[in-house]
C-alpha positions as CSV (number, residue, x, y, z in Angstrom):
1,X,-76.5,-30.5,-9.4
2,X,-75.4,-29.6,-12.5
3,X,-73.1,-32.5,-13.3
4,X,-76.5,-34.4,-12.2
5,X,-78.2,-32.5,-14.8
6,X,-75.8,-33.5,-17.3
7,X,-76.1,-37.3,-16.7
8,X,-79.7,-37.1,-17.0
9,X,-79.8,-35.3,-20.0
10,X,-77.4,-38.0,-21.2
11,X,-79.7,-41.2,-19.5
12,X,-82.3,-39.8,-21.6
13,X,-80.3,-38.8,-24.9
14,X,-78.0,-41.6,-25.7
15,X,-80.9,-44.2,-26.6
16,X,-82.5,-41.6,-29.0
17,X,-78.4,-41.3,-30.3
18,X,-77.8,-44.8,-30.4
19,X,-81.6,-45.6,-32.9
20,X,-80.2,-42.8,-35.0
21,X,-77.5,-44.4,-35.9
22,X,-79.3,-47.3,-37.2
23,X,-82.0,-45.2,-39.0
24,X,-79.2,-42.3,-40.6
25,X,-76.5,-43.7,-40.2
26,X,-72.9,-43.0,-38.7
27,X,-72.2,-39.8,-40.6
28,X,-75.5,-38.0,-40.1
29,X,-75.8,-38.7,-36.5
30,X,-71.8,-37.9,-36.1
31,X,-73.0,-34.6,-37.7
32,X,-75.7,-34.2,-35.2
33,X,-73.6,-35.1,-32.6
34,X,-70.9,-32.7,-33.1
35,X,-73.5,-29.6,-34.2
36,X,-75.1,-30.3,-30.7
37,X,-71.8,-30.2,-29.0
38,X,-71.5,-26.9,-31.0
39,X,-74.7,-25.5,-29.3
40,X,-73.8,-26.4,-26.4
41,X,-70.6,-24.4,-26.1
42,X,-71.5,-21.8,-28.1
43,X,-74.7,-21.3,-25.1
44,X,-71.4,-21.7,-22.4
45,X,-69.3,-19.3,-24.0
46,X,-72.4,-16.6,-23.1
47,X,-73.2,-18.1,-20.4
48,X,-73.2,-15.2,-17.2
49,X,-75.6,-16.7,-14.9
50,X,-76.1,-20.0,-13.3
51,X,-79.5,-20.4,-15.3
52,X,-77.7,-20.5,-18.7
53,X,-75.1,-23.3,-17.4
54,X,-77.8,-25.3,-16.7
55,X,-79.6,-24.6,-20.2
56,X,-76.1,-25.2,-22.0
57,X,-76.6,-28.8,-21.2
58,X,-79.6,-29.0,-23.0
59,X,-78.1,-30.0,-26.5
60,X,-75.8,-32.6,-24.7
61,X,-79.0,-34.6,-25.1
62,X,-77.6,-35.6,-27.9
63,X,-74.0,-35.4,-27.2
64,X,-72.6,-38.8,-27.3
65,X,-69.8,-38.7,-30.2
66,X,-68.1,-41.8,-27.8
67,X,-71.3,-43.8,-28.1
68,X,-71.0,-43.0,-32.0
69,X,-67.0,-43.9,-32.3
70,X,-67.6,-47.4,-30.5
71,X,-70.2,-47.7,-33.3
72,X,-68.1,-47.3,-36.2
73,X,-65.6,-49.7,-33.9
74,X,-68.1,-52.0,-34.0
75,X,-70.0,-52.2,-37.4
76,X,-66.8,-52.2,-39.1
77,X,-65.4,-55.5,-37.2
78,X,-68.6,-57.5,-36.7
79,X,-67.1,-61.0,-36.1
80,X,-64.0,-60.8,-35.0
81,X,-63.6,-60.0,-31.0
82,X,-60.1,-59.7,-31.1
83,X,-60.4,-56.7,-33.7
84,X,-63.2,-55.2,-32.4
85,X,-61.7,-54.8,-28.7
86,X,-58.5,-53.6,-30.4
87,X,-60.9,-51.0,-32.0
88,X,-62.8,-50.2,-28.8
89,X,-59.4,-49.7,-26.7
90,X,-57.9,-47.2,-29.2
91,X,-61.0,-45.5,-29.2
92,X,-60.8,-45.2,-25.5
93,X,-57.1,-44.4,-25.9
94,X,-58.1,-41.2,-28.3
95,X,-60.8,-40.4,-25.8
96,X,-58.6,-40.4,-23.0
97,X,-55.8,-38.0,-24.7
98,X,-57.9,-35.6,-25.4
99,X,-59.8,-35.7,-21.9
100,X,-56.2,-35.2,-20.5
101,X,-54.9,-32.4,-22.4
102,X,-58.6,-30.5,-22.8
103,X,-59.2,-29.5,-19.8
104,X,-55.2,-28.6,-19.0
105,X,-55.3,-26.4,-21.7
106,X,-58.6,-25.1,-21.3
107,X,-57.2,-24.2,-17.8
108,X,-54.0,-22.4,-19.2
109,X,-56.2,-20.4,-21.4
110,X,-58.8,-19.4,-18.4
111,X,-55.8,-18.7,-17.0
112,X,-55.0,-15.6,-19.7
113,X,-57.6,-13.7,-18.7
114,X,-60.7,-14.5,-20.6
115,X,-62.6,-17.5,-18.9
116,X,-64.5,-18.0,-21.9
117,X,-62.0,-19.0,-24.7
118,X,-62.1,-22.8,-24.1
119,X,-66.0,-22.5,-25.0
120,X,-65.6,-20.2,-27.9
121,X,-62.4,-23.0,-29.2
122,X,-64.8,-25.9,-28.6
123,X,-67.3,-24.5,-30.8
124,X,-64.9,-24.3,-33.6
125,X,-63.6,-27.7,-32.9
126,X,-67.0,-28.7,-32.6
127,X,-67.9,-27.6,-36.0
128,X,-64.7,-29.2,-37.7
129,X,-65.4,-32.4,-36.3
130,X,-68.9,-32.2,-38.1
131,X,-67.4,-31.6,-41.5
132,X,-64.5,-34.3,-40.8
133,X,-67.2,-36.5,-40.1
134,X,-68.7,-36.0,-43.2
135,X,-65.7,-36.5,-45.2
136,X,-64.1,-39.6,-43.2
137,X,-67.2,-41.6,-42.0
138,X,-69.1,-44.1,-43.6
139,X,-73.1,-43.4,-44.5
140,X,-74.4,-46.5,-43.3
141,X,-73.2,-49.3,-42.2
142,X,-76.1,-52.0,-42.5
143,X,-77.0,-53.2,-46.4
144,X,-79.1,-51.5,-48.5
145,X,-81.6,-54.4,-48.2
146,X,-82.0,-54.4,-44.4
147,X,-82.0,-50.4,-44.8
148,X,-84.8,-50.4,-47.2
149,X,-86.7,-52.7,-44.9
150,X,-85.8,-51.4,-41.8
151,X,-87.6,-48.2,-43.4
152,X,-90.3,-49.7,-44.9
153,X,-91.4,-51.4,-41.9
154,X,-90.2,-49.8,-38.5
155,X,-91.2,-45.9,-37.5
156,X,-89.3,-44.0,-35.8
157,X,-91.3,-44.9,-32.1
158,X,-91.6,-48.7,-33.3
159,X,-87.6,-48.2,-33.3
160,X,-87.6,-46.5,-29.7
161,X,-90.3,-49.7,-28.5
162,X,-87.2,-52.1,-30.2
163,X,-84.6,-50.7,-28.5
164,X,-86.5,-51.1,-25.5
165,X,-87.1,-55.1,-26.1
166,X,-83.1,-55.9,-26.7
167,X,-82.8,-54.7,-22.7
168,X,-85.0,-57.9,-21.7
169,X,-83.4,-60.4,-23.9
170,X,-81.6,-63.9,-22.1
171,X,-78.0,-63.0,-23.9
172,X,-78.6,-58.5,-23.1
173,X,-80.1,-58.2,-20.1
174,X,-77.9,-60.1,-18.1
175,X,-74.6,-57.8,-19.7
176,X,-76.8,-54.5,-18.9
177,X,-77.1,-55.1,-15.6
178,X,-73.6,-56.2,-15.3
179,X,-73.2,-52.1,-16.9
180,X,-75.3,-50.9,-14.5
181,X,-73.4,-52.5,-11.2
182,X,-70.4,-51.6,-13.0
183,X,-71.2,-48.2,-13.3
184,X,-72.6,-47.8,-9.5
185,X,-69.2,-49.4,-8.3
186,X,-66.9,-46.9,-10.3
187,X,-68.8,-44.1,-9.4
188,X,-68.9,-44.9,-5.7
189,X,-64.9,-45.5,-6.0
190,X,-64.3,-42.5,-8.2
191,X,-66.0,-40.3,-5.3
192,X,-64.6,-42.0,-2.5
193,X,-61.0,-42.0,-3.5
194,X,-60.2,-37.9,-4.1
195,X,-61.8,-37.5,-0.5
196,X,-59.3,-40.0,0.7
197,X,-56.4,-39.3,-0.5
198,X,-57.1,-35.3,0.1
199,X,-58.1,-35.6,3.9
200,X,-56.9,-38.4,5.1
201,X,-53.4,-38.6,3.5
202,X,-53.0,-35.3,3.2
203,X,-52.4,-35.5,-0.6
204,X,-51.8,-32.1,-2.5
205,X,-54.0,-30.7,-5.7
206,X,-51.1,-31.6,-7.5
207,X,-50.5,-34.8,-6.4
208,X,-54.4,-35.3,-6.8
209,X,-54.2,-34.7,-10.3
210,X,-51.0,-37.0,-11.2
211,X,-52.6,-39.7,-9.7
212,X,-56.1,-39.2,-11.7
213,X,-53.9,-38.5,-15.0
214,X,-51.2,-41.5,-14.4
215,X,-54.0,-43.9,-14.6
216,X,-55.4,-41.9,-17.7
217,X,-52.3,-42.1,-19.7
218,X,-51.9,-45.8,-18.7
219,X,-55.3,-46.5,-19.5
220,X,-55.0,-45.3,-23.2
221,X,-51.4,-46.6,-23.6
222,X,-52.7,-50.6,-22.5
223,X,-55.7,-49.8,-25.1
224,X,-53.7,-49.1,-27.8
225,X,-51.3,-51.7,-28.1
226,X,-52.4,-54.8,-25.3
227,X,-56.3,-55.1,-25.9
228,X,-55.8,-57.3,-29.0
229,X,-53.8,-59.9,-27.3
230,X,-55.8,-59.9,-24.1
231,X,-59.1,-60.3,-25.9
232,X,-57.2,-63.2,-27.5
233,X,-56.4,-65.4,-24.5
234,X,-59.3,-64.3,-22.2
235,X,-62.0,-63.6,-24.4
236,X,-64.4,-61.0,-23.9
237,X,-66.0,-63.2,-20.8
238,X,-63.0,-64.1,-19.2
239,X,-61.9,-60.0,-19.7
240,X,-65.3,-59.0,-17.6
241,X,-64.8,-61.2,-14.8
242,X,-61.0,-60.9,-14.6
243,X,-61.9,-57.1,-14.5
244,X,-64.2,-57.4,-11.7
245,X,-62.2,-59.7,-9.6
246,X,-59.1,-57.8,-10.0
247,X,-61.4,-54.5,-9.5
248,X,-62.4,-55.9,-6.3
249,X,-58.8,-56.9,-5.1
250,X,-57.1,-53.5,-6.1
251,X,-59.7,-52.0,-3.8
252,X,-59.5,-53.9,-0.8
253,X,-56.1,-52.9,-1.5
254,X,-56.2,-49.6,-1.8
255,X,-58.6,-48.9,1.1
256,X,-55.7,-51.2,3.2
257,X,-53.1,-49.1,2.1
258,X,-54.6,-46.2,2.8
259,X,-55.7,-47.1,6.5
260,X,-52.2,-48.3,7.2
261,X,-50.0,-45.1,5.8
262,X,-52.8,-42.6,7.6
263,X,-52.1,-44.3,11.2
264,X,-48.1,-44.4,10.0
265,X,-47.8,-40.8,8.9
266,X,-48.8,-39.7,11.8
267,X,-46.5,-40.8,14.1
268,X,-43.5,-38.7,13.9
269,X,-40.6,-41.1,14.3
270,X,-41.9,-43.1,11.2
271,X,-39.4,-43.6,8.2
272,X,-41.6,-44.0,6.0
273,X,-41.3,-41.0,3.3
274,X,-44.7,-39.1,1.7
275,X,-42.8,-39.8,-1.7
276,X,-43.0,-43.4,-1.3
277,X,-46.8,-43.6,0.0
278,X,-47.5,-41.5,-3.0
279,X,-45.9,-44.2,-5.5
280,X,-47.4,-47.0,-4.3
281,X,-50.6,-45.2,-4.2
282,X,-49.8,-44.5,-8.2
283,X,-49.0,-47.8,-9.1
284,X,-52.3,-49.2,-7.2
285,X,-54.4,-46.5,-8.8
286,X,-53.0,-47.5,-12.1
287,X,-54.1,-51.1,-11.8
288,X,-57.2,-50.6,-10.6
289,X,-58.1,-47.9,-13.7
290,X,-56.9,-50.8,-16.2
291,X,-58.8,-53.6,-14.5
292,X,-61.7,-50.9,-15.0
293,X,-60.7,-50.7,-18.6
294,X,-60.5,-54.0,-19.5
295,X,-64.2,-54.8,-17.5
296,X,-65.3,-52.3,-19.8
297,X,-63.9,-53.2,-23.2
298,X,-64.8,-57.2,-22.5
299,X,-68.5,-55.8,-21.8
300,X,-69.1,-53.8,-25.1
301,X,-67.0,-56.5,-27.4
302,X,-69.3,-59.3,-25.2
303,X,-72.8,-57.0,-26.0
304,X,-72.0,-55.9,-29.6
305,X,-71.4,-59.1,-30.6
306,X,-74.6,-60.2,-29.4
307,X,-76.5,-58.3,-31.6
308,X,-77.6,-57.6,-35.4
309,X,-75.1,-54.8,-37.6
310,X,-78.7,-52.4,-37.6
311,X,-79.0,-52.9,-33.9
312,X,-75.3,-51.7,-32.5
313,X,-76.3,-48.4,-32.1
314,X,-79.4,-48.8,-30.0
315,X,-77.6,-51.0,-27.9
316,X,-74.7,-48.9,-27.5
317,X,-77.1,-46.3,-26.8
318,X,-78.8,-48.4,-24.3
319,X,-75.1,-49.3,-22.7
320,X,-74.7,-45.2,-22.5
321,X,-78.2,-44.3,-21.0
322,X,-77.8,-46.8,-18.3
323,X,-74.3,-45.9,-17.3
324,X,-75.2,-42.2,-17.0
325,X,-77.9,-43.4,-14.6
326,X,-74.9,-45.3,-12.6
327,X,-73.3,-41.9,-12.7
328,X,-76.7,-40.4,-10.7
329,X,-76.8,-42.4,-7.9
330,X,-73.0,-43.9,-7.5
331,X,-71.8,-41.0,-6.0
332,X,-74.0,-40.5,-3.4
333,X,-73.5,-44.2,-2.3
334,X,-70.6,-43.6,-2.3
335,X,-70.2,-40.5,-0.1
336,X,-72.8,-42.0,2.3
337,X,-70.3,-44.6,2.8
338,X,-67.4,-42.6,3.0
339,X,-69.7,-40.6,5.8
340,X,-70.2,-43.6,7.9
341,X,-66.9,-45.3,8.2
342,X,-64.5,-43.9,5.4
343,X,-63.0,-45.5,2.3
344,X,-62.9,-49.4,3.6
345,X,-66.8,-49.7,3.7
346,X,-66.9,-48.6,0.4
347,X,-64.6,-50.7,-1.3
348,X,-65.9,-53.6,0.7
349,X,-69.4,-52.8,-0.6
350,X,-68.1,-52.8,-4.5
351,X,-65.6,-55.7,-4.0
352,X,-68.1,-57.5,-2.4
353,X,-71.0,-56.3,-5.6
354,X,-68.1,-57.4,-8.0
355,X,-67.6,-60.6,-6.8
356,X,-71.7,-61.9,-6.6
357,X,-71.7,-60.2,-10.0
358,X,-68.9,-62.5,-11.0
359,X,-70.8,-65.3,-9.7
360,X,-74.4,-64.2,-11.8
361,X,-72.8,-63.9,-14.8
362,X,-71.2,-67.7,-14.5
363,X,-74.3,-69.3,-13.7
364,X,-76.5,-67.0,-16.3
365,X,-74.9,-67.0,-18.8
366,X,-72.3,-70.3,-18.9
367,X,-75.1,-72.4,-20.6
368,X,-77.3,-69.6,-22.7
369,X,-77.4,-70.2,-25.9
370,X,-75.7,-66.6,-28.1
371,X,-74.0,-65.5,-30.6
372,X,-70.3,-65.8,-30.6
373,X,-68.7,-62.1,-30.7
């Protein structure tokens, strides 16, 4: 309940994020992102009931300093693809270090004797970011024409009503609901998989976690140095679908893999060793987070160059809010599926969603008339 509490408060908070930064501006909304983030902790740090967890995530409304990174990623290479998902994927790479090593060290310190001292860290870290962001960031990043118009001419709910109307255009709406399939398929997978490898393979905590942070750390490695190239000989198109048809594959795969080892295990005359079921499992998982990865980065270089410099940040916002409703409902797909006939139903569902989705975005979109990213 509370992690569904948190992705509403997101759903609803990363449009109003994303029309900030085209009305303030990178640095000012950074700052409000970060001073939120703040609040938030610093409410978690006191937190001694389950009522003030659920009020701590009150201020994440506006916590979305990812939404406000692929910004600067993307105002700052309008016009070149190539550039712009090299930007995106060492943003990602960035976001997934510290994702990693956050919550292991939050875990040693916990582990110290005083639960709170992550919180009360995260407020400090909270606060530098703001004042880094002041220093580091640009102030705006559209022209001092188009922001004196945008001003002159837009309020603050005509902006809201805009970022509304860029969902229902030929060359948006088409990507946004790609973002919300998307979304619904990882989370479904994301569920599913912990419950499979736990029960029905018998996998460790441990071996849980290794697998979850392999596909981390190879997630932000490919982002930081491949990205470039393969936005260069795919293109941001050809990255979606090769994402969702290698998505859909690795599944299959996976849910094969899994079905085969559980019957083989078993049987006590098998030769078959626990340490090799658990590297294949590592090396599938791997793929499958990178095919994820790159469906992701092709979708934000395809939408953001789709778009005006004073519009990226509604969009992006607009990318965010829909994704965090994915993250509502995914995971109870998912573990309805997982309930009715374990993990191959479920990857069949999202292989078989990733596949028609391939196919609707071919016939949309091969003919439509947009802007090249």
């Amino acid at each position: 309940n509370l992690q569904s509490f948190f992705s509403f408060c997101q759903m609803f908070g990363s449009p109003l994020v994303g029309i900030l930064l085209d009305r303030i501006g990178i640095r000012k909304t950074s700052c409000v992102v970060f001073v939120a983030s703040a609040l938030s902790y610093a409410i978690l740090a006191k937190a001694s009931d389950l009522t003030l967890l659920f009020v701590s995530k009150i201020p994440t409304v506006f916590q979305a300093a990812f939404l406000v990174a692929q910004a600067t990623a993307a105002t700052t290479t309008k016009g070149n693809a190539a550039l712009r998902a090299a930007a995106l994927g060492r943003m990602t790479t960035a976001y997934t270090i510290g994702a990693t090593v956050g919550p292991a060290l939050g875990g040693y310190l916990a582990g110290q004797g005083d639960f709170y001292i992550g919180a009360k860290l995260a407020v400090a870290g909270s606060l530098l970011s703001a004042a880094l962001s002041l220093w580091f960031l640009p102030d705006h990043s559209v022209s001092k024409e188009k922001e004196k118009e945008t001003k002159e001419t837009r309020t603050f709910l005509e902006d809201t009503l805009h970022s509304g109307k860029l969902a229902i255009r030929p060359n948006i709406w088409p990507l946004l609901t790609v973002k919300v399939i998307g979304g619904v398929c990882a989370s479904m997978h994301s569920t599913a998989i912990p419950l499979v490898l736990t029960q029905i393979l018998g996998f460790e905590p441990q071996q849980l976690g290794l697998v979850m942070s392999c596909g981390m750390f190879a997630v932000a490695f490919f982002g930081a140095f491949f990205m470039a190239p393969l936005t260069k000989y795919l293109g941001s198109f050809g990255m979606m679908n090769a994402g969702m048809l290698s998505r859909s594959v690795l599944g299959l795969v996976l849910a094969g893999m899994v079905m085969t080892y559980a019957s083989v295990l078993v049987n006590s005359d098998s030769t078959i060793s626990m340490e090799f079921v658990f590297g294949q499992i590592v090396v599938v998982s791997i793929l499958h987070n990178l095919s994820q990865h790159v469906l992701a980065t092709g979708l934000t270089t395809q939408t953001t160059g789709s778009v005006d410099t004073d519009e990226q940040g509604a969009l992006l916002g607009l990318e965010h809010s829909l994704f965090s409703m994915a993250r509502i409902g995914g995971p109870a797909i998912g573990t309805a599926l997982f309930g009715f006939g374990g993990v191959l139903p479920v990857e069949m569902a999202c292989g078989a969603i990733d596949i028609l989705t391939v196919a609707f975005l071919s016939i949309k979109l091969r003919n439509s008339k947009r802007k090249d990213p």
